[in-house]
KEGUMI-89311 format. One record per residue: x, y, z of N, C-alpha, C, CB in turn; residue number from 1; residue in three letters. Coordinates in Angstrom, 3 decimals. Glycine has a CB too. Example, Ala and Ser with C-alpha at 12.3 -4.5 7.8 and 13.67 -1.06 7.14 Angstrom:
BEGIN
13.190:-5.690:7.800:12.300:-4.500:7.800:13.200:-3.300:7.800:11.308:-4.473:9.046:1:ala
12.850:-2.250:7.080:13.670:-1.060:7.140:12.900:0.030:7.870:14.084:-0.598:5.725:2:ser
This chain:
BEGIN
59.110:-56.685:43.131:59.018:-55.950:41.863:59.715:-56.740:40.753:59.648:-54.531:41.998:1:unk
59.278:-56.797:39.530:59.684:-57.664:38.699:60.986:-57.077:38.122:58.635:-57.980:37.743:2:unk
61.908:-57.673:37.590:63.594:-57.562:37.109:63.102:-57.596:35.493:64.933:-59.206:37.711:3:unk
63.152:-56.226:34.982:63.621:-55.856:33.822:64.400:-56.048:32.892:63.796:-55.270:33.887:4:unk
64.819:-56.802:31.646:66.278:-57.170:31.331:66.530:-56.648:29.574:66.498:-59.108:31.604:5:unk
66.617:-55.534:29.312:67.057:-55.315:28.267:68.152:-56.250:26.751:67.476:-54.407:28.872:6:unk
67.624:-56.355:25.704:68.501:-56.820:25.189:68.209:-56.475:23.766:68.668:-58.086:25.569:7:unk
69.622:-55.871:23.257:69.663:-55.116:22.330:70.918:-55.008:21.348:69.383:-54.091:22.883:8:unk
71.157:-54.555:20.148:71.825:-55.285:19.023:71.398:-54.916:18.039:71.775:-56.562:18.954:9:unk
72.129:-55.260:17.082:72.235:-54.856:15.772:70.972:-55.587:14.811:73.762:-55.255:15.295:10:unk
70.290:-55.125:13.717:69.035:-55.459:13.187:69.719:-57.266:12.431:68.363:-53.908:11.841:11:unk
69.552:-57.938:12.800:69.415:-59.320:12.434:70.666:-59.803:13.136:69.329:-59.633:10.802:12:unk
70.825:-59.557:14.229:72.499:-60.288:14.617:71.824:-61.292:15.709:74.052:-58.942:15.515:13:unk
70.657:-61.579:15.455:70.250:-62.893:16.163:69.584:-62.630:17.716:71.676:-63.874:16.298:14:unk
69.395:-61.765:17.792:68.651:-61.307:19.321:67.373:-62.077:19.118:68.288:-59.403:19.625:15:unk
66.379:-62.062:18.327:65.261:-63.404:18.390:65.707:-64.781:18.197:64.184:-63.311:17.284:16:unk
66.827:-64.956:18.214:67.277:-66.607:18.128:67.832:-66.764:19.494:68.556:-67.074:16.847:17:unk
68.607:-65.860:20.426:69.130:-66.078:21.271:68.330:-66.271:22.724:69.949:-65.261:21.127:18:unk
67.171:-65.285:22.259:66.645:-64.947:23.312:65.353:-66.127:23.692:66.246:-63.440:23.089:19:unk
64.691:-66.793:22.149:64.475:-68.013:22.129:64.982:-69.156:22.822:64.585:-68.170:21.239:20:unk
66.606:-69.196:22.726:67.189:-70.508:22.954:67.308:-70.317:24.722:68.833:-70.772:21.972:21:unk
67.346:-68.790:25.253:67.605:-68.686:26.856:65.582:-68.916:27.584:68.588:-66.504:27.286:22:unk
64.746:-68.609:26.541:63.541:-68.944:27.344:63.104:-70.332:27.415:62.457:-68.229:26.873:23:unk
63.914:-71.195:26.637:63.752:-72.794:26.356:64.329:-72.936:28.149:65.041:-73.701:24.676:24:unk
65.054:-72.528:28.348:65.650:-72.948:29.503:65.365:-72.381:31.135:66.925:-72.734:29.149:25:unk
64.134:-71.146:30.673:63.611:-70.443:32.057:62.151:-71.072:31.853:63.679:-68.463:32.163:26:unk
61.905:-70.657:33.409:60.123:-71.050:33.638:59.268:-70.183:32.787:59.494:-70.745:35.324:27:unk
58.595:-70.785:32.157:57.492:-69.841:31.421:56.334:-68.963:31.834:56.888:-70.542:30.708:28:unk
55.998:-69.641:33.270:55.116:-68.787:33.833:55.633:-67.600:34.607:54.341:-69.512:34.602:29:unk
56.969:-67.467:34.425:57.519:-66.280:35.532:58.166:-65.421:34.626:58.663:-66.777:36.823:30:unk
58.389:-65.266:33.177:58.601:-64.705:32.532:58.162:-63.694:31.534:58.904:-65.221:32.437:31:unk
57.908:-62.594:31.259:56.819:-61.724:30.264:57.587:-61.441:29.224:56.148:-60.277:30.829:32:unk
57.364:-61.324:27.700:58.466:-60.685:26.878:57.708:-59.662:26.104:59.299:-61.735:25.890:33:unk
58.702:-58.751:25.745:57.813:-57.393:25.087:59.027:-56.855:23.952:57.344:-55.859:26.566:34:unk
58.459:-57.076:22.580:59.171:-56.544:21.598:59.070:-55.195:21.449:58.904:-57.092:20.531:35:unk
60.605:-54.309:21.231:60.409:-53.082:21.304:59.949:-52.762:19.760:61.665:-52.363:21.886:36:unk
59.837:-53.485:18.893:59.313:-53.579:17.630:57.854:-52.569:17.394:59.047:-55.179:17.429:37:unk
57.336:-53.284:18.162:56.166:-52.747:18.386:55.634:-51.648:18.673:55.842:-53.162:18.941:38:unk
56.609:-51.047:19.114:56.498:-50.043:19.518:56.913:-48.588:18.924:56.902:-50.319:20.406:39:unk
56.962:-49.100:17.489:57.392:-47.776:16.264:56.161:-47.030:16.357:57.697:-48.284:14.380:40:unk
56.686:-45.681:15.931:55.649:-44.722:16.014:53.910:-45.247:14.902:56.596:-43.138:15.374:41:unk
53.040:-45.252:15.124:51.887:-45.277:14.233:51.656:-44.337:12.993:50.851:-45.086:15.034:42:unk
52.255:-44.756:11.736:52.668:-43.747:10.558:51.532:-44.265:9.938:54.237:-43.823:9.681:43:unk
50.523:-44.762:9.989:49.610:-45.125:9.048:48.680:-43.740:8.482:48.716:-46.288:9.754:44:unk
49.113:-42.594:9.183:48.281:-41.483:8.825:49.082:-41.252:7.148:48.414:-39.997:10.159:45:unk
50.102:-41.593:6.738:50.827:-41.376:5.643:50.312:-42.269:4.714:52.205:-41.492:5.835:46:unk
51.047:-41.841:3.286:50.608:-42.838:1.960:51.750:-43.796:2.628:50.870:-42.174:-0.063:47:unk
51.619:-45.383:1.851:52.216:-46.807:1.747:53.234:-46.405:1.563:51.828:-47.834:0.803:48:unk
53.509:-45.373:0.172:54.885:-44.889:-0.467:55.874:-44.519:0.614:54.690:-43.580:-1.431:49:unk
55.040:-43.209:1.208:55.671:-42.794:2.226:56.322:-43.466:3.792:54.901:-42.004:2.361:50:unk
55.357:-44.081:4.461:55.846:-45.174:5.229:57.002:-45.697:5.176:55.231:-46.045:5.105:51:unk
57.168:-46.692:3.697:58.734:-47.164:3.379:59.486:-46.714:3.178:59.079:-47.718:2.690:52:unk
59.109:-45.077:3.558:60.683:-44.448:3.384:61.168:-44.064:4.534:60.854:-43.195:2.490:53:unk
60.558:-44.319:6.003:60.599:-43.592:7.136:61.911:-44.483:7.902:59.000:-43.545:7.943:54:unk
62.972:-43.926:8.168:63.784:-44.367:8.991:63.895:-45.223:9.730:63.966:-43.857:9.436:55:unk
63.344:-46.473:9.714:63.310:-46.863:10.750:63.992:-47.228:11.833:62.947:-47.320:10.590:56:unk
65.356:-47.037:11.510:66.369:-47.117:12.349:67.208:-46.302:13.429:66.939:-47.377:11.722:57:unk
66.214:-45.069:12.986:66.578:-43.975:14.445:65.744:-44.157:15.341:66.510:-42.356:14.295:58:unk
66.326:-43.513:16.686:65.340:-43.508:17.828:63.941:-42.291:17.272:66.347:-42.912:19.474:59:unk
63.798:-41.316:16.864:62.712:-40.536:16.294:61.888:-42.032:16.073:63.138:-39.418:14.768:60:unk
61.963:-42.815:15.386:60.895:-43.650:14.684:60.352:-44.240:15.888:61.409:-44.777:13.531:61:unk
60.528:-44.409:17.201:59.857:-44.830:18.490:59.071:-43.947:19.386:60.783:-45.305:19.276:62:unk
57.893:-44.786:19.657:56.708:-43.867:20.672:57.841:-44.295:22.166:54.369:-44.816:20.754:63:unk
58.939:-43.513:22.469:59.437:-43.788:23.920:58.369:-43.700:25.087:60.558:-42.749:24.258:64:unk
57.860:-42.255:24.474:56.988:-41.996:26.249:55.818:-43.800:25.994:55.299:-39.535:26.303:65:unk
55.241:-43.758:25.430:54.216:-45.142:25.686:54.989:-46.098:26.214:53.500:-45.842:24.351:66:unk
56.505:-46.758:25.508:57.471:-47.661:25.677:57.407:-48.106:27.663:59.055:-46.808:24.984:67:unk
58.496:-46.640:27.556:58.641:-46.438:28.902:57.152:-45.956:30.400:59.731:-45.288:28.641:68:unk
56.266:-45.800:30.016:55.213:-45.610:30.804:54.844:-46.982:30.892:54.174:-44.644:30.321:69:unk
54.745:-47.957:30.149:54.106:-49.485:29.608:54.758:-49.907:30.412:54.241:-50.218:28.127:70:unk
56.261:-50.233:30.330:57.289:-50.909:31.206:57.113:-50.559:32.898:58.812:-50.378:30.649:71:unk
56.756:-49.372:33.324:57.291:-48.820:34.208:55.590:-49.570:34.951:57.888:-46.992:33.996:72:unk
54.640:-49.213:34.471:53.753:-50.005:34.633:53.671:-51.987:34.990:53.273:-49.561:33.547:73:unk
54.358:-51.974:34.105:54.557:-54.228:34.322:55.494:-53.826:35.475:55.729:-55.712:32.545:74:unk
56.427:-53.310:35.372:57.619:-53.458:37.103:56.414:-52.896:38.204:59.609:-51.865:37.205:75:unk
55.898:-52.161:38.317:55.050:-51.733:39.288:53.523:-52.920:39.663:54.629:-50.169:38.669:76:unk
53.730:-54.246:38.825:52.940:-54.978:38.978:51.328:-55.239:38.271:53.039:-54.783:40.015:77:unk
51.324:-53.933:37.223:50.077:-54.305:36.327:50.417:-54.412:34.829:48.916:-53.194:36.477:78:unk
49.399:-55.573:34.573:48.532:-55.785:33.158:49.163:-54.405:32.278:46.451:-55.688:33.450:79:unk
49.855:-54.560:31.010:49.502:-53.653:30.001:48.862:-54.491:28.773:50.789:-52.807:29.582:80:unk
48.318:-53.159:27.813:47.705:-53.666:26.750:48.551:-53.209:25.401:46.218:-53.195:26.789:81:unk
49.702:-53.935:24.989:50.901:-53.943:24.122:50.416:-53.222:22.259:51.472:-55.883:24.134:82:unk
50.866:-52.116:22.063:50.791:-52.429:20.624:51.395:-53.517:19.989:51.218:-51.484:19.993:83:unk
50.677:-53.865:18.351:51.363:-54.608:18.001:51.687:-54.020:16.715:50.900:-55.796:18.122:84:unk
52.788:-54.145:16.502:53.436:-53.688:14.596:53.309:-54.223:13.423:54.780:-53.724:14.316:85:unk
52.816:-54.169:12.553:52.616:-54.435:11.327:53.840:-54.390:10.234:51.639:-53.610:11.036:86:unk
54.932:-54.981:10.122:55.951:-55.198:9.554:55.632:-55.150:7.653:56.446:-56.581:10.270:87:unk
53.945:-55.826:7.469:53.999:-55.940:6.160:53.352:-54.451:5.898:53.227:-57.311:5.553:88:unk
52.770:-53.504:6.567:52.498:-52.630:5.785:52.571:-50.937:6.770:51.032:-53.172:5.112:89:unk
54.162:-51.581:6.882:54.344:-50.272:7.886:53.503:-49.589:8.270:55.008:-49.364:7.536:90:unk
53.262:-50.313:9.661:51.854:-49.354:11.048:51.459:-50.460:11.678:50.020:-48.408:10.366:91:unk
50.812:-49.756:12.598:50.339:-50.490:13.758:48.676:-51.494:13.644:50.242:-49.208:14.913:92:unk
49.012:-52.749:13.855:47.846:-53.669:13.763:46.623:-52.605:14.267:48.058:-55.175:14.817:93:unk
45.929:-53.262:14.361:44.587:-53.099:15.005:44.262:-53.551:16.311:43.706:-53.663:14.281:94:unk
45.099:-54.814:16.122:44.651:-55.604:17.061:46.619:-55.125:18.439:44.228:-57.749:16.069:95:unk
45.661:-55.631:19.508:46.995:-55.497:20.400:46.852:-56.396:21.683:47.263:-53.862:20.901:96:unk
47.663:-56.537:22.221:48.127:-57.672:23.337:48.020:-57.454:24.681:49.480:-58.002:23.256:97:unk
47.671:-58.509:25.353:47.814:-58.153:26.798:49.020:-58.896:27.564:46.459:-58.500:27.516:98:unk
50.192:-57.846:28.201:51.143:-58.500:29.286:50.993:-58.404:30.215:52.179:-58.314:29.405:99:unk
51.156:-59.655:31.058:51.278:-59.536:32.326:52.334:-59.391:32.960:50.839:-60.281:32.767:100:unk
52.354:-58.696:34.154:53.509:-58.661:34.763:54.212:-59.915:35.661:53.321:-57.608:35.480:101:unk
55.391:-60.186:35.206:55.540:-61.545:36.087:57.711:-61.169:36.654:55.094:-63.584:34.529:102:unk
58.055:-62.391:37.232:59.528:-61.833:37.991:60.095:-61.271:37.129:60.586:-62.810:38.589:103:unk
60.125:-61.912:35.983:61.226:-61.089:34.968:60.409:-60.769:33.225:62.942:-62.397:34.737:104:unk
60.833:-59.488:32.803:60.162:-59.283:31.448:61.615:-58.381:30.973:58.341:-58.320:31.461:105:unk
61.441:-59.348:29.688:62.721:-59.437:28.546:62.198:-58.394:27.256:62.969:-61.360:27.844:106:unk
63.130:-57.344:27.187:62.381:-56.266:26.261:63.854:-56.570:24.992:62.120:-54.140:27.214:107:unk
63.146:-56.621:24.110:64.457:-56.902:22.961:63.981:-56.120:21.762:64.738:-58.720:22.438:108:unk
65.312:-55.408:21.572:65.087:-54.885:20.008:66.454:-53.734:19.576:63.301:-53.908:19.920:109:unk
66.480:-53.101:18.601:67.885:-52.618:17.996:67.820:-51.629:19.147:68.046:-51.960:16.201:110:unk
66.530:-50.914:19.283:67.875:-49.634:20.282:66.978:-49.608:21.857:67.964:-47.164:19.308:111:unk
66.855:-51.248:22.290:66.983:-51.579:23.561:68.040:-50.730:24.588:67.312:-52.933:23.459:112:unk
69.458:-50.611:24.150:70.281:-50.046:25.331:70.220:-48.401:24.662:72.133:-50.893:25.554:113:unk
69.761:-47.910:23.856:70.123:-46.613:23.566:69.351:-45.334:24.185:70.062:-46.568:22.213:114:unk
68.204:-45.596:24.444:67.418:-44.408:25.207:67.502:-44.386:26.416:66.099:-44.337:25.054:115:unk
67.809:-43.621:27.513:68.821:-42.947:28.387:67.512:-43.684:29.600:69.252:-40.785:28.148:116:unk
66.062:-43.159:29.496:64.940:-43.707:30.383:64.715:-45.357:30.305:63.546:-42.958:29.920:117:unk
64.984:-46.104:29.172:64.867:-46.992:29.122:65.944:-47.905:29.935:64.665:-47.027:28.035:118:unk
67.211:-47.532:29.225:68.165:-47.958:30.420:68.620:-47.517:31.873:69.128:-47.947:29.955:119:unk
67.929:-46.709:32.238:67.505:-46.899:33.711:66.264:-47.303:33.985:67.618:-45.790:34.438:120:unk
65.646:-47.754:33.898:64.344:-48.927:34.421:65.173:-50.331:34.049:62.474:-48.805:33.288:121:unk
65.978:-50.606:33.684:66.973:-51.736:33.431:67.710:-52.354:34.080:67.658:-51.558:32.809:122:unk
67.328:-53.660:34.722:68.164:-54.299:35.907:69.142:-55.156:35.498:67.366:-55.074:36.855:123:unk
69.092:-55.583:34.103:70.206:-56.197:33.243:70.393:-56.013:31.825:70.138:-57.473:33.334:124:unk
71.460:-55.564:31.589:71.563:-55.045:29.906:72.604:-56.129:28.979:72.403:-53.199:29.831:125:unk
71.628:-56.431:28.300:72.885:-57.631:26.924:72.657:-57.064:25.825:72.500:-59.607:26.481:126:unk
74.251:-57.156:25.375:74.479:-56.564:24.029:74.730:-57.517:22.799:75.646:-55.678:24.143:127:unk
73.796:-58.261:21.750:73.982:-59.451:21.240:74.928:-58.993:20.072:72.630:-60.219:20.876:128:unk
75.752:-59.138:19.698:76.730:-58.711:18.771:77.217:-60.151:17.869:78.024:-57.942:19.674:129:unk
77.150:-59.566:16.244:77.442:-59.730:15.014:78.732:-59.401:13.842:76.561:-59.276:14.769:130:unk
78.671:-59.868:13.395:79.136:-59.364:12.380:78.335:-58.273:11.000:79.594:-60.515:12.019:131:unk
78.909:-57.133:10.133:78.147:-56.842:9.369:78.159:-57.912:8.373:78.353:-55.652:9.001:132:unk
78.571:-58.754:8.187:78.133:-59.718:6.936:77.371:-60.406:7.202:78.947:-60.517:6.333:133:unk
77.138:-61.268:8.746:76.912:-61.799:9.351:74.789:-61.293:9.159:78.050:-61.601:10.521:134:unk
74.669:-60.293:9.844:73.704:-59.613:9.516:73.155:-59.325:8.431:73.827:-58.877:9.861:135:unk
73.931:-58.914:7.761:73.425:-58.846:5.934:72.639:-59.783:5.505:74.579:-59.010:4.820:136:unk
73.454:-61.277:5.655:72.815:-62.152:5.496:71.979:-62.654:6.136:73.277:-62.693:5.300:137:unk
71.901:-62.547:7.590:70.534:-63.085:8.234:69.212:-62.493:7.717:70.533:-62.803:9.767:138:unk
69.662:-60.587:7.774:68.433:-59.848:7.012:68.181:-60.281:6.282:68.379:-58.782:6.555:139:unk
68.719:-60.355:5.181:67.945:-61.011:3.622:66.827:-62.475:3.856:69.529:-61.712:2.378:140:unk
67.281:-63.438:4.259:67.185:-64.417:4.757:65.479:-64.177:5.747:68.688:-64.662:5.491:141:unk
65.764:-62.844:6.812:64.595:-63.056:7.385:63.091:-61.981:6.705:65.020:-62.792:8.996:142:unk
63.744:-61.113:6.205:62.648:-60.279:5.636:62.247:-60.919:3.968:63.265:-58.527:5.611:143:unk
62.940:-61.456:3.605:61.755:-61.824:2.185:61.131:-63.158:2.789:62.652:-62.245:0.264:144:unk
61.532:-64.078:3.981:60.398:-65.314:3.817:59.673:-64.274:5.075:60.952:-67.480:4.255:145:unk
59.423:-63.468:6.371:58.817:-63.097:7.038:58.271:-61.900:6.635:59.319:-63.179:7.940:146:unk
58.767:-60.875:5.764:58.086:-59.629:6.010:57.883:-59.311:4.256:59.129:-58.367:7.078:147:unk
57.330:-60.556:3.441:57.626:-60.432:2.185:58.045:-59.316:1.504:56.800:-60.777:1.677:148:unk
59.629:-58.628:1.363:60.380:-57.751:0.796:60.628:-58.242:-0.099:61.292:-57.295:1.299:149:unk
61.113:-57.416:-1.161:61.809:-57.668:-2.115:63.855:-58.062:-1.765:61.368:-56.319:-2.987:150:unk
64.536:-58.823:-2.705:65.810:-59.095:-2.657:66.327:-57.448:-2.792:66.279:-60.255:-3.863:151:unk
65.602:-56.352:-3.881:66.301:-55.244:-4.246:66.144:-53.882:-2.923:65.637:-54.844:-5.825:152:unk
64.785:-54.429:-2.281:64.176:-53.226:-1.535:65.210:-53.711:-0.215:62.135:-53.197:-1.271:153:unk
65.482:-54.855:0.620:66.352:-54.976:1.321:67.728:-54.753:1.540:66.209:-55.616:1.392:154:unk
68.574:-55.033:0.465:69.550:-54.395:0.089:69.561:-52.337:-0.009:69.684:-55.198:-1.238:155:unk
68.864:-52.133:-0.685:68.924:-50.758:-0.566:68.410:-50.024:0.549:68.394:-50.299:-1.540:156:unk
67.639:-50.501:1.453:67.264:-50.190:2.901:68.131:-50.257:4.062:66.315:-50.962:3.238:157:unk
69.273:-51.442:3.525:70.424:-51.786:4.211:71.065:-50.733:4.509:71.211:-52.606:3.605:158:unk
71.752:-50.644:3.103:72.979:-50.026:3.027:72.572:-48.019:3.505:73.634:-50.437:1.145:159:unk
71.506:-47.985:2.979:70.802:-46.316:3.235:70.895:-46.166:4.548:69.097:-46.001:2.823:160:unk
70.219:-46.916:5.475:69.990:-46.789:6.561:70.192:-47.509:7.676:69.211:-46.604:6.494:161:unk
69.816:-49.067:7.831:70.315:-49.634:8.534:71.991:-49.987:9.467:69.855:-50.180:7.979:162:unk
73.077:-49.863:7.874:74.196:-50.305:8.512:74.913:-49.005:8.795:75.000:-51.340:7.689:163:unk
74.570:-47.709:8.338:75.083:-46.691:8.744:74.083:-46.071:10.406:75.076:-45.714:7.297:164:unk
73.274:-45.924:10.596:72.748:-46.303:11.830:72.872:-47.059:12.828:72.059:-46.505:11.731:165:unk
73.638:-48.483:12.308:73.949:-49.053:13.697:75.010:-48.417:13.473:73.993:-50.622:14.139:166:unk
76.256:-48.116:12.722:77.338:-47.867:13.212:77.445:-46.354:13.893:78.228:-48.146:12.183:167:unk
76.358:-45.919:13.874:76.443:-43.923:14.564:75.109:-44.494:15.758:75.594:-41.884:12.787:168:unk
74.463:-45.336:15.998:74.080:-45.384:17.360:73.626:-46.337:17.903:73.367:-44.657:17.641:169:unk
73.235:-47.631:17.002:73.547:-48.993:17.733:74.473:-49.454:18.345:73.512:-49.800:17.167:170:unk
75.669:-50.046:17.766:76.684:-50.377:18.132:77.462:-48.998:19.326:77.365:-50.770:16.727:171:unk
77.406:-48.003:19.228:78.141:-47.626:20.952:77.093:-47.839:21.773:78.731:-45.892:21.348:172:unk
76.006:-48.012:21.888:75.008:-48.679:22.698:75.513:-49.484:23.420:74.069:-49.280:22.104:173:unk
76.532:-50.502:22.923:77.130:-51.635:24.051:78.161:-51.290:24.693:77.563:-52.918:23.545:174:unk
78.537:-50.148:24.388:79.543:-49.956:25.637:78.553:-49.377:27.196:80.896:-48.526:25.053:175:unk
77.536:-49.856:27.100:76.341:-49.239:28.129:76.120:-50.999:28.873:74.460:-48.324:27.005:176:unk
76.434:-52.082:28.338:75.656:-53.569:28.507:76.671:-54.096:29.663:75.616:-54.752:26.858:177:unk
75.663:-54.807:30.883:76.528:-55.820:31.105:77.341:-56.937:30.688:76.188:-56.106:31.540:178:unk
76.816:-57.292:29.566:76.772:-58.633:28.997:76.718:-58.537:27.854:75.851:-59.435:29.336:179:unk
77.750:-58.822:27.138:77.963:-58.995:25.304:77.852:-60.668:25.243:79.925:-58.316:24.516:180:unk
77.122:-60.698:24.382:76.746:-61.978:23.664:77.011:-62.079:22.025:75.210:-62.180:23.922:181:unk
78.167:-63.008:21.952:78.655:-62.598:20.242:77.833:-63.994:20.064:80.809:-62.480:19.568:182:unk
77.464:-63.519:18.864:76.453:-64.453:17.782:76.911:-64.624:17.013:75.321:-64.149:17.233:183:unk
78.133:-64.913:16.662:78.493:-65.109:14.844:77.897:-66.418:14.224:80.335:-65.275:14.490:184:unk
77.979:-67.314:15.732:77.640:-68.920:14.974:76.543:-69.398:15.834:79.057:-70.229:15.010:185:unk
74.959:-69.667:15.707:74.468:-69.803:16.141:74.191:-71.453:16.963:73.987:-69.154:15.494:186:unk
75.343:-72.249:16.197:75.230:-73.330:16.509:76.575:-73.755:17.784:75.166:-74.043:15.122:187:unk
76.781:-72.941:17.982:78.063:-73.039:19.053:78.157:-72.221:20.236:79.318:-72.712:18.405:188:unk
77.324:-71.859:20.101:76.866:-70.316:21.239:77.143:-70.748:22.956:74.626:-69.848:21.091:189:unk
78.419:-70.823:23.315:78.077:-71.174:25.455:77.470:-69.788:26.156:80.082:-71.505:26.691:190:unk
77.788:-68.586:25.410:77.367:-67.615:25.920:76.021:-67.400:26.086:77.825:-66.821:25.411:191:unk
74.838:-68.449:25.655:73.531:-68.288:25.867:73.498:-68.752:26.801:72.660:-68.651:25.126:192:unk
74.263:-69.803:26.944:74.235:-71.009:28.307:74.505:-69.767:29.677:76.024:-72.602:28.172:193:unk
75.620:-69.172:29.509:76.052:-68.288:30.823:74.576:-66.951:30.411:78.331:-67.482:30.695:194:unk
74.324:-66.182:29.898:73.063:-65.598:29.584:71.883:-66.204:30.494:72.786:-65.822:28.067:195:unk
71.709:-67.544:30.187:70.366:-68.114:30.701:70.784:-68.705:32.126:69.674:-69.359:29.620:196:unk
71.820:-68.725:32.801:71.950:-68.993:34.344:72.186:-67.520:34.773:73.288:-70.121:34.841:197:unk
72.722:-66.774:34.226:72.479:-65.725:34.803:70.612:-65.098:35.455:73.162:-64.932:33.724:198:unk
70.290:-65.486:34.488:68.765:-64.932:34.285:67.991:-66.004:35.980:67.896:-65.635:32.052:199:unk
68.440:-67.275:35.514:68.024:-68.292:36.326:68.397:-68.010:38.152:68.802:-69.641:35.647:200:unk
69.437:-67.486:38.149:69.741:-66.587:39.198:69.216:-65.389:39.885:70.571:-66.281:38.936:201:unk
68.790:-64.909:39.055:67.992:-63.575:39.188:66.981:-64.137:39.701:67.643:-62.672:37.939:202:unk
66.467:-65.138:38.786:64.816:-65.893:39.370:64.916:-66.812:41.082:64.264:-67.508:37.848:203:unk
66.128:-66.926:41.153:65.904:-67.490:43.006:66.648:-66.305:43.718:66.888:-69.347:43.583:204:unk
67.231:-65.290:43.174:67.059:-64.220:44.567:65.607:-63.500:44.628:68.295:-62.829:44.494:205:unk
């Protein structure tokens, strides 16, 4: 049965950089990855207006039951067919993905360790941890060149919702993780190094 590995963190504290630098170093064919991104509820029944105002930072804003039925499905050894998220116009593509199930599938996203079903189907939990400045600035940085935002609409999305949300249910999320992974400096990181033999371990038992 394939090994599940949660990894989860604060909205820009580098969980897609880290988790990058640990698959550089595992086999590619034995690995599946599945963004929990994707998996926000389908609000496209709403106006544009409305959409950008929807929370996205609580658990409410996630389809869990699909999440967890999807997952529970790849560990049991089949094919799912993945939503995919539409970041530029809050909702779900059209189009969607096929995973296969292989030894290990890496599910990453802010409230990876927080839903109670999710972290039990979970055979390893990492908690990638930041700083809030630290984050501030990566956000800015990644949503106006990736998810063309505005400098004013990011900032005020921040502070509304994002950094008061991780601090009431992201962040105690890691007192749930095996494994804290601090990210402050992405260029000095050994903790990816111990991260990715861990993983590498998993793959020869």
């Amino acid at each position: 049965m394939s090994k599940l590995i949660l990894i989860g963190g604060g909205s820009a504290s580098g969980k897609t950089y880290v988790l990058h630098k640990v698959l550089e170093k595992l086999p590619k064919d034995r690995v599946s990855f599945v963004s929990l991104d994707d998996y926000y509820k389908d609000f496209s029944v709403l106006p544009f207006e409305e959409r950008a105002k929807v929370n996205f930072d609580h658990p409410k804003a996630f389809d869990w039951k699909l999440l967890n039925q999807q997952l529970r499905d790849l560990k049991d050894g089949k094919t799912i067919e993945k939503p995919i998220y539409d970041f530029k116009i809050h909702g779900r593509s059209k189009e969607t993905e096929m995973v296969e199930p292989k030894d290990i599938i890496i599910i990453e996203g802010i409230m990876a360790l927080v839903n109670k079903d999710l972290r039990e189907l979970g055979d390893l939990k990492v908690f990638i941890n930041a700083s809030r400045e630290r984050r501030l600035v990566r956000r800015i940085d990644r949503d106006m060149k990736e998810r063309a935002r505005t400098y004013e609409s990011i900032i005020e999305q921040y502070f509304a919702t994002v950094q008061p949300m991780y601090e009431e249910i992201i962040a105690p999320s890691m007192y749930y993780a095996d494994i804290v992974v601090n990210n402050e400096d992405n260029y000095s990181n050994k903790s990816i190094d111990v991260l990715a033999s861990v993983l590498l371990d998993l793959l020869r038992k």
